[in-house]
NUMARKOL-815676 format. One record per residue (C-alpha): residue number from 1; residue in one letter; x, y, z. Coordinates in Angstrom, 3 decimals. Last residue first. Example, Ala and Ser with C-alpha at 12.3 -4.5 7.8 and 13.67 -1.06 7.14 Angstrom:
2
2, S, 13.670, -1.060, 7.140
1, A, 12.300, -4.500, 7.800
//
This chain:
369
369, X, -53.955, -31.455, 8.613
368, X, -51.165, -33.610, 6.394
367, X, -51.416, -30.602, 3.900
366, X, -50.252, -27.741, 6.512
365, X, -47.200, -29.124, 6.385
364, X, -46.506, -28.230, 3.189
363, X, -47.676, -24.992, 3.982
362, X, -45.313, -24.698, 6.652
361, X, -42.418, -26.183, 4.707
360, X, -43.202, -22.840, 2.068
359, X, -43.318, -20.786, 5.104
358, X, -39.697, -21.931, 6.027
357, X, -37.733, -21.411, 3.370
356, X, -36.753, -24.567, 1.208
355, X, -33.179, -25.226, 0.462
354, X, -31.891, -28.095, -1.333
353, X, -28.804, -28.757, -3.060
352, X, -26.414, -27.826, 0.612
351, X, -25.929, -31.628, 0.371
350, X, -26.606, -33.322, -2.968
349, X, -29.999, -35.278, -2.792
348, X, -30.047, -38.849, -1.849
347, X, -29.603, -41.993, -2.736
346, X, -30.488, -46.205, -2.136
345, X, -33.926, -45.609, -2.359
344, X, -34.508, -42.906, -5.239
343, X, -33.670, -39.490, -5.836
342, X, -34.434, -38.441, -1.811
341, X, -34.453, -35.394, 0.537
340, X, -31.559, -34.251, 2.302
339, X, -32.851, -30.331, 3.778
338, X, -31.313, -27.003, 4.264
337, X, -33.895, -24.362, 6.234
336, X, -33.251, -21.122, 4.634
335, X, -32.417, -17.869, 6.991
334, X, -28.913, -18.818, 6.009
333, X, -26.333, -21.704, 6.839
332, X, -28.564, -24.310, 7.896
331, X, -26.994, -27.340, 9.759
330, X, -26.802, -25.958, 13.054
329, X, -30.789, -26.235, 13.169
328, X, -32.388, -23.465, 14.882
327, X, -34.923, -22.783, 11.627
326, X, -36.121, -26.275, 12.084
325, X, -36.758, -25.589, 15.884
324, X, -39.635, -22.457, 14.759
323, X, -40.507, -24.654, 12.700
322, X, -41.988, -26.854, 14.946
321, X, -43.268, -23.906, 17.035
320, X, -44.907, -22.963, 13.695
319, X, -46.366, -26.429, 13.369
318, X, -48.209, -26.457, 16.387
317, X, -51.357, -25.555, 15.569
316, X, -51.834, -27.533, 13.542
315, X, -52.176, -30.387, 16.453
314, X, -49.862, -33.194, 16.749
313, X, -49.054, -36.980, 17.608
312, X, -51.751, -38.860, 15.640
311, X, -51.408, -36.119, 12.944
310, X, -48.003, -36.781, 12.184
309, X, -49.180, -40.296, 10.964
308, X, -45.783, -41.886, 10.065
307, X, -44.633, -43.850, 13.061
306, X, -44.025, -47.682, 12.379
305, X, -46.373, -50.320, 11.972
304, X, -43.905, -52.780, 10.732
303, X, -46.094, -53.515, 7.764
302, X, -47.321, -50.113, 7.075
301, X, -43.996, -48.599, 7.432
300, X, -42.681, -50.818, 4.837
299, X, -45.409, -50.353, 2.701
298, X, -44.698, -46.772, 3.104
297, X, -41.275, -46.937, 1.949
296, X, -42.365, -48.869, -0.802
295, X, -44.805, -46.281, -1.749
294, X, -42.763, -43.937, -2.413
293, X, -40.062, -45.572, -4.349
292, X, -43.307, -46.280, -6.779
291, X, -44.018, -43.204, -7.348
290, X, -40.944, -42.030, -7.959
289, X, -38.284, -39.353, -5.728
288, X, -37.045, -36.220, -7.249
287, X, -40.462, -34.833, -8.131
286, X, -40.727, -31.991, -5.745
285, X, -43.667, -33.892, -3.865
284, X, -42.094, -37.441, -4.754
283, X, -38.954, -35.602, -2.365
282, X, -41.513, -34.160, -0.120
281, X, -43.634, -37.686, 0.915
280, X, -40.178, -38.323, 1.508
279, X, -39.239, -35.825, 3.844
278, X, -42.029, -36.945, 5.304
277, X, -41.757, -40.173, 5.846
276, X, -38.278, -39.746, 7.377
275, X, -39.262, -36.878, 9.621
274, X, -41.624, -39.219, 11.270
273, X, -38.838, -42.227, 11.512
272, X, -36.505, -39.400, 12.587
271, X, -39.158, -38.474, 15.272
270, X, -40.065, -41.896, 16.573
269, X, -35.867, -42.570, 16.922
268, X, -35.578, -39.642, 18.852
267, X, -38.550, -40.359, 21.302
266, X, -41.677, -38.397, 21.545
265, X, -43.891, -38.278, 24.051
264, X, -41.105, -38.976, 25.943
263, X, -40.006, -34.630, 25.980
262, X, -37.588, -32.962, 23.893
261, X, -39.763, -29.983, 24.276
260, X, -42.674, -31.623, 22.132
259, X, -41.988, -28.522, 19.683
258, X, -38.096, -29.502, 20.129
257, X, -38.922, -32.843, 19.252
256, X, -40.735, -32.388, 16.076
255, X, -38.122, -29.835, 14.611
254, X, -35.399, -32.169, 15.683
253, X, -37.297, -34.242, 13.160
252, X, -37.781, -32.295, 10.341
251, X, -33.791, -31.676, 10.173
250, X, -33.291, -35.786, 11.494
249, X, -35.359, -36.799, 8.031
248, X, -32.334, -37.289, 5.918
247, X, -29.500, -35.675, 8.278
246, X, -26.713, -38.627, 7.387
245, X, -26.717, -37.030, 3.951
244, X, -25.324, -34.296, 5.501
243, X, -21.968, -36.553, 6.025
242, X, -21.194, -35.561, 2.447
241, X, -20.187, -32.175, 3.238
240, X, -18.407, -30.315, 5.553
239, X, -19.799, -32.906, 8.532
238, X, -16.438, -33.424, 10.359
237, X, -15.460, -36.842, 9.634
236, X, -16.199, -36.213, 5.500
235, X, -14.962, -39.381, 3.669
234, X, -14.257, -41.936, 6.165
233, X, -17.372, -40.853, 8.042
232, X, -19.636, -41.893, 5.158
231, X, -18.359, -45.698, 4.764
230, X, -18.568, -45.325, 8.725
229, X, -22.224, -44.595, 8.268
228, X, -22.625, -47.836, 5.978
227, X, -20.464, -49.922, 7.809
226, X, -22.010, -48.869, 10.929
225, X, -25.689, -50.065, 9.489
224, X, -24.340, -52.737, 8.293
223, X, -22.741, -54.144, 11.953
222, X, -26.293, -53.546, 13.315
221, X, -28.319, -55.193, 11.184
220, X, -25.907, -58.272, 11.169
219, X, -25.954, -58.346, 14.622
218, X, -29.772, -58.443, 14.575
217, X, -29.745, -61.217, 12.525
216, X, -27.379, -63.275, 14.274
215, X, -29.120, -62.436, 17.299
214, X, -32.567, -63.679, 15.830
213, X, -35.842, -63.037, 17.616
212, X, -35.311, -59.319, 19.087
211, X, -38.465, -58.327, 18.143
210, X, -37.291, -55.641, 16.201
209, X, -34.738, -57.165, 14.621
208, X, -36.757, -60.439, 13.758
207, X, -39.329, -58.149, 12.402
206, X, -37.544, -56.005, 10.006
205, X, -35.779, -59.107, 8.415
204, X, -37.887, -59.484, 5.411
203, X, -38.275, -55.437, 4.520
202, X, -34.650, -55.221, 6.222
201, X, -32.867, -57.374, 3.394
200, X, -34.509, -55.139, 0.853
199, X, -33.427, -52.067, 2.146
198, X, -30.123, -53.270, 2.756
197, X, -30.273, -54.157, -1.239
196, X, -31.036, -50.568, -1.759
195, X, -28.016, -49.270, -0.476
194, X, -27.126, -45.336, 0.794
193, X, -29.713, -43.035, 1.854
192, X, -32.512, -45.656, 2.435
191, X, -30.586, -48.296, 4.116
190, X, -28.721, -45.797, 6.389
189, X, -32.461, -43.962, 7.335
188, X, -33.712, -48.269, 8.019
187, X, -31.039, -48.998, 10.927
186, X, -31.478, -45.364, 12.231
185, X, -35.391, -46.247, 12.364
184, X, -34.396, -49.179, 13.728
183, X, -33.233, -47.708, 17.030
182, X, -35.978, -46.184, 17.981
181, X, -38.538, -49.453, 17.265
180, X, -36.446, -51.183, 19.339
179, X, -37.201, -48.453, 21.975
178, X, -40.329, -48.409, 21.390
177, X, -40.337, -52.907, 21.789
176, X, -38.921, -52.312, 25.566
175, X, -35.378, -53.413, 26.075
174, X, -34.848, -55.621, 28.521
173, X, -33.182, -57.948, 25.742
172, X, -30.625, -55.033, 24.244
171, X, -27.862, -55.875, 26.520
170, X, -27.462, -59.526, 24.828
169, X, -26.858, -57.329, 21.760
168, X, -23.108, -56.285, 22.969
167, X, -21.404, -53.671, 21.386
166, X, -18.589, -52.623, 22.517
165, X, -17.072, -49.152, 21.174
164, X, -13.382, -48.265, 20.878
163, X, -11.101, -45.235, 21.294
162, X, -13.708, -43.086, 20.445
161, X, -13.787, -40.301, 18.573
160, X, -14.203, -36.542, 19.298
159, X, -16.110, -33.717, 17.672
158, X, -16.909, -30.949, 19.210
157, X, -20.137, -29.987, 21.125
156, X, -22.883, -27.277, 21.839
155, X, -26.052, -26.881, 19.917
154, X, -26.341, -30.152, 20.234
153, X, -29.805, -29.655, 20.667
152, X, -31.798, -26.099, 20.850
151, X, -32.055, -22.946, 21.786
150, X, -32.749, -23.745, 25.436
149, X, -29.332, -25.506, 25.561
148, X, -28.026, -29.259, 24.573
147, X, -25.102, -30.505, 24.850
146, X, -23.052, -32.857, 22.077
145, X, -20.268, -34.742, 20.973
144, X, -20.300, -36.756, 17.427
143, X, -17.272, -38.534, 17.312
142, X, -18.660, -41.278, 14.025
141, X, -20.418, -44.352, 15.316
140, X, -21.834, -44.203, 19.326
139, X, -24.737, -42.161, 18.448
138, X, -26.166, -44.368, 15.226
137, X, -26.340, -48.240, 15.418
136, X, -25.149, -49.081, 18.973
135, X, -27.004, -45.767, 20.618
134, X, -30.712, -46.729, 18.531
133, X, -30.443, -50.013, 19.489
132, X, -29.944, -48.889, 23.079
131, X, -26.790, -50.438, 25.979
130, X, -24.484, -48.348, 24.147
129, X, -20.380, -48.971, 25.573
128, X, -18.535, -46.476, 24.080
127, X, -14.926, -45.863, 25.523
126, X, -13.052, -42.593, 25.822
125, X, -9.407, -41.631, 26.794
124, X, -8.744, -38.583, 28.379
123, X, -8.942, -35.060, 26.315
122, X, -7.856, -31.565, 26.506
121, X, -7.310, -32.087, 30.437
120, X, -11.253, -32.563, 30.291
119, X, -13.014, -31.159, 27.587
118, X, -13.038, -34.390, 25.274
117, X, -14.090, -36.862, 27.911
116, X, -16.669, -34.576, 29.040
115, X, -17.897, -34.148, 25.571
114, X, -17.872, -38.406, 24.746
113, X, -19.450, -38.767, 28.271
112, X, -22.451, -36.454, 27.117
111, X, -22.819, -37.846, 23.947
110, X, -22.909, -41.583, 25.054
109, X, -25.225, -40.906, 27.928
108, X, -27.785, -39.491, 25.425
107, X, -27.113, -41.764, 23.034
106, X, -28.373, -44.502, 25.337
105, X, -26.382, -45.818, 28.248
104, X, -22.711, -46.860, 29.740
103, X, -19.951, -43.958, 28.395
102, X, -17.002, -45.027, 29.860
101, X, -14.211, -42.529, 30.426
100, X, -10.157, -43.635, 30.800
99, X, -7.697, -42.596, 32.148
98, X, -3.987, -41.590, 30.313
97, X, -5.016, -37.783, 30.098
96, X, -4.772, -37.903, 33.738
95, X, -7.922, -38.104, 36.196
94, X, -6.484, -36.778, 39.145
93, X, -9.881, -37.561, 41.402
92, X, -10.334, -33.276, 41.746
91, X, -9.679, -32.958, 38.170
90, X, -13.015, -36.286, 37.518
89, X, -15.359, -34.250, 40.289
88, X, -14.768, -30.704, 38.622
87, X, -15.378, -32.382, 35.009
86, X, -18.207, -34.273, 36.672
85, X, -20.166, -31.190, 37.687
84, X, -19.440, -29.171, 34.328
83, X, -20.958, -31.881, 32.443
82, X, -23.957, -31.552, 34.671
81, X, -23.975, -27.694, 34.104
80, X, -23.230, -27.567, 30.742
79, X, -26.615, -29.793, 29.777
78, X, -27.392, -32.992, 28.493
77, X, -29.278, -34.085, 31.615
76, X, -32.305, -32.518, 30.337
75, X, -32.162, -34.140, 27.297
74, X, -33.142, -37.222, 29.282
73, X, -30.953, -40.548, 30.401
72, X, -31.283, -39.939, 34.014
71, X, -27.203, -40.265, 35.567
70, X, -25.306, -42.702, 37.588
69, X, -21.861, -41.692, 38.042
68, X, -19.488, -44.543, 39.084
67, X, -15.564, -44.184, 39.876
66, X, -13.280, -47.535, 39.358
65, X, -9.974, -48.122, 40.156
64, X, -9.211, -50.751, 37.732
63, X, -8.204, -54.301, 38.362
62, X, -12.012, -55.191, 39.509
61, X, -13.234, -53.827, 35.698
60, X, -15.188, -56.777, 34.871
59, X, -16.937, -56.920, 38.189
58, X, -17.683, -53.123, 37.446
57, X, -19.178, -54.055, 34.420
56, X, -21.156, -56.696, 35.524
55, X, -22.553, -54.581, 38.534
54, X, -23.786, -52.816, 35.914
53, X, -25.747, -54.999, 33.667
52, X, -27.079, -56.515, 37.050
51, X, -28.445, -53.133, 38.236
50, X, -30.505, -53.122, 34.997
49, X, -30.428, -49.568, 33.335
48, X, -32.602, -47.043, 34.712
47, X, -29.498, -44.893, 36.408
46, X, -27.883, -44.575, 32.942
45, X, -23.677, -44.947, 33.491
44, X, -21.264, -42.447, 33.377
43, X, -18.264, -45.188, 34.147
42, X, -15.099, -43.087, 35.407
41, X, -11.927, -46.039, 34.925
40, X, -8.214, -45.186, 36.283
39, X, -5.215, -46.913, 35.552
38, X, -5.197, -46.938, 31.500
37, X, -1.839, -47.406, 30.106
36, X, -2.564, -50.045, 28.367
35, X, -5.738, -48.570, 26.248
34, X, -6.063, -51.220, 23.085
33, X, -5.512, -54.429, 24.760
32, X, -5.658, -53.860, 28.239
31, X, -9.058, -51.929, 27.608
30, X, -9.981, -55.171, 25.832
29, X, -9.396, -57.731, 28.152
28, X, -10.942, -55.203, 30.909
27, X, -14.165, -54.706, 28.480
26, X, -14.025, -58.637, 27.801
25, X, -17.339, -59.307, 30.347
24, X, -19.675, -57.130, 27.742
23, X, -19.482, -59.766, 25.564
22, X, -22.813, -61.839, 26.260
21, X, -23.603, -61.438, 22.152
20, X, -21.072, -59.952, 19.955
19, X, -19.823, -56.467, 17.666
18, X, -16.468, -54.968, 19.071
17, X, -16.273, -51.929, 16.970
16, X, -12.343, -50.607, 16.428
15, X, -10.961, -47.349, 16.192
14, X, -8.817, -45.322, 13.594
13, X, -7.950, -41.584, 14.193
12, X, -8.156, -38.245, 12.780
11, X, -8.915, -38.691, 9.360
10, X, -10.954, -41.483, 10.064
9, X, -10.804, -44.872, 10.005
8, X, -13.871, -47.611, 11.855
7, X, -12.366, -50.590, 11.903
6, X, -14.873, -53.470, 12.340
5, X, -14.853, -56.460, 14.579
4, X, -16.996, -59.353, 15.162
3, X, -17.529, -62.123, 17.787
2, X, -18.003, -65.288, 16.992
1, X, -21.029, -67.388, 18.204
//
């Protein structure tokens, strides 16, 4: 099968996305390529992932000199003090602005690899490599940095690209079907913000990408779902604007995880598919979104038995600490809690448009009890 390429341009750099099956084996061929000077190679690398993916990767990297951290891929880990811990170990190795960082795991590994790389020595080189649907279609696309803190997520971070990501779908196949189902909830929030006819395509091609059936398919998926946020990132890199359309459903969900305290009960992906349904069950609520838009979403859910009974997964009870989360959102810009909601499928709401405060989203809330 051919591989496939797409630029990704900014207005601070340009990068390519290496999209393929069983290509994880051309990461020296391609750090060669587009990173020359590179000498030495730091992989940050997700202790649960298959020993075989990574001895792989280090076989592929034999002319490099090579240092490993293997890290748990939680929120926990996300933090100042493990970043701070590899910083120290990276200055003390002489790491020069010439090495090179590999990020080797979920979003999770991918944002904290992308900050390190950014911190240290003002920046060193930085390479994506997501081994989760949800990482190759979302967290690896667009500079995004981030740690968390008690406040919050990503409360913490700057914004710094890559110099290439590599995604490879053959690394997907251990994956469990949750964490599929993760990832295409980022797959389906692109379709639903931006193009219709993606939309479409995904209510007969849902399956095969979450069951892993097709690669062609699920290449497809993926490389259309970074068009679609790069189409985004061209235009506002540094979330001033239009990138807040991105957000649709991700304000409601950070709310969700935080009141689960960012714990496996609930996965990222679960939450924004959550958050999605509700935000818009509150955009044909407010009148902005039809009927009928409305209930093609949730035939879609229906069919692919996706997440969208909030209370399945919590008590009333809960909803102020869920709000309480909302209201820390870096996105909001007064004691209002900014939302994306939905016109139609296809497009959203201006950003900064809609404000809600946050005891009318607790009674709206309320309703689903």
């Amino acid at each position: 099968m051919k591989n496939n390429k797409l630029i990704i341009q900014t207005k601070t750099k340009s990068y390519p996305i290496y999209f393929g099956n069983n290509i994880l084996e051309k990461i020296s061929v391609l750090i060669k390529k587009n990173l020359p000077s590179v000498k030495k190679v730091c992989i940050i690398s997700d202790i649960k992932l298959k020993k075989k993916l990574l001895k792989k990767l280090i076989i592929s990297l034999k002319k490099y000199d090579v240092k490993i951290f293997k890290l748990q891929s939680n929120e926990k880990t996300k933090s100042i003090g493990v970043a701070n811990k590899i910083i120290e170990k990276l200055l003390k190795d002489n790491f020069n602005r010439s090495d090179c960082v590999i990020a080797f795991g979920g979003g999770v590994i991918g944002d904290l690899s992308a900050f390190i790389s950014n911190l240290t020595k003002r920046g060193l080189k930085f390479v994506n490599i997501p081994t989760t649907l949800l990482a190759q279609v979302d967290a690896s696309i667009g500079g995004k940095t981030g740690i968390n803190t008690n406040q919050g997520k990503n409360l913490i971070g700057t914004y710094y690209q890559p110099d290439f990501v590599l995604s490879d779908v053959s690394i997907l196949k251990s994956l469990p079907e949750r964490e599929m189902v993760a990832g295409y909830g980022e797959i389906l929030k692109h379709s639903l913000i931006l193009d219709k006819k993606f939309f479409f395509w995904l209510s007969k091609n849902g399956k095969k990408i979450i069951n892993k059936k097709n690669n062609n398919v699920l290449i497809n998926a993926i490389k259309k779902s970074c068009k679609i946020k790069s189409k985004i990132i061209q235009q506002d890199e540094k979330e001033k604007n239009l990138r807040m359309i991105l957000n649709f459903g991700h304000t409601f969900a950070h709310g969700f995880e935080g009141a689960k305290n960012f714990s496996k009960k609930l996965n990222h992906g679960e939450a924004v598919l959550l958050g999605m349904i509700i935000a818009s069950d509150l955009s044909n609520k407010k009148k902005l979104l039809s009927q009928r838009d409305l209930l093609l979403i949730k035939k879609h859910y229906l069919k692919l038995n996706l997440v969208m009974n909030i209370k399945k997964i919590f008590k009333k009870n809960e909803i102020n600490k869920i709000l309480y989360f909302m209201k820390k959102d870096k996105k909001n810009v007064d004691e209002k809690i900014n939302l994306i909601l939905l016109k139609k499928i296809g497009k959203t709401t201006d950003p900064k448009k809609i404000s809600m405060k946050a005891n009318q989203i607790k009674n709206f809330l309320k309703l689903y009890f």
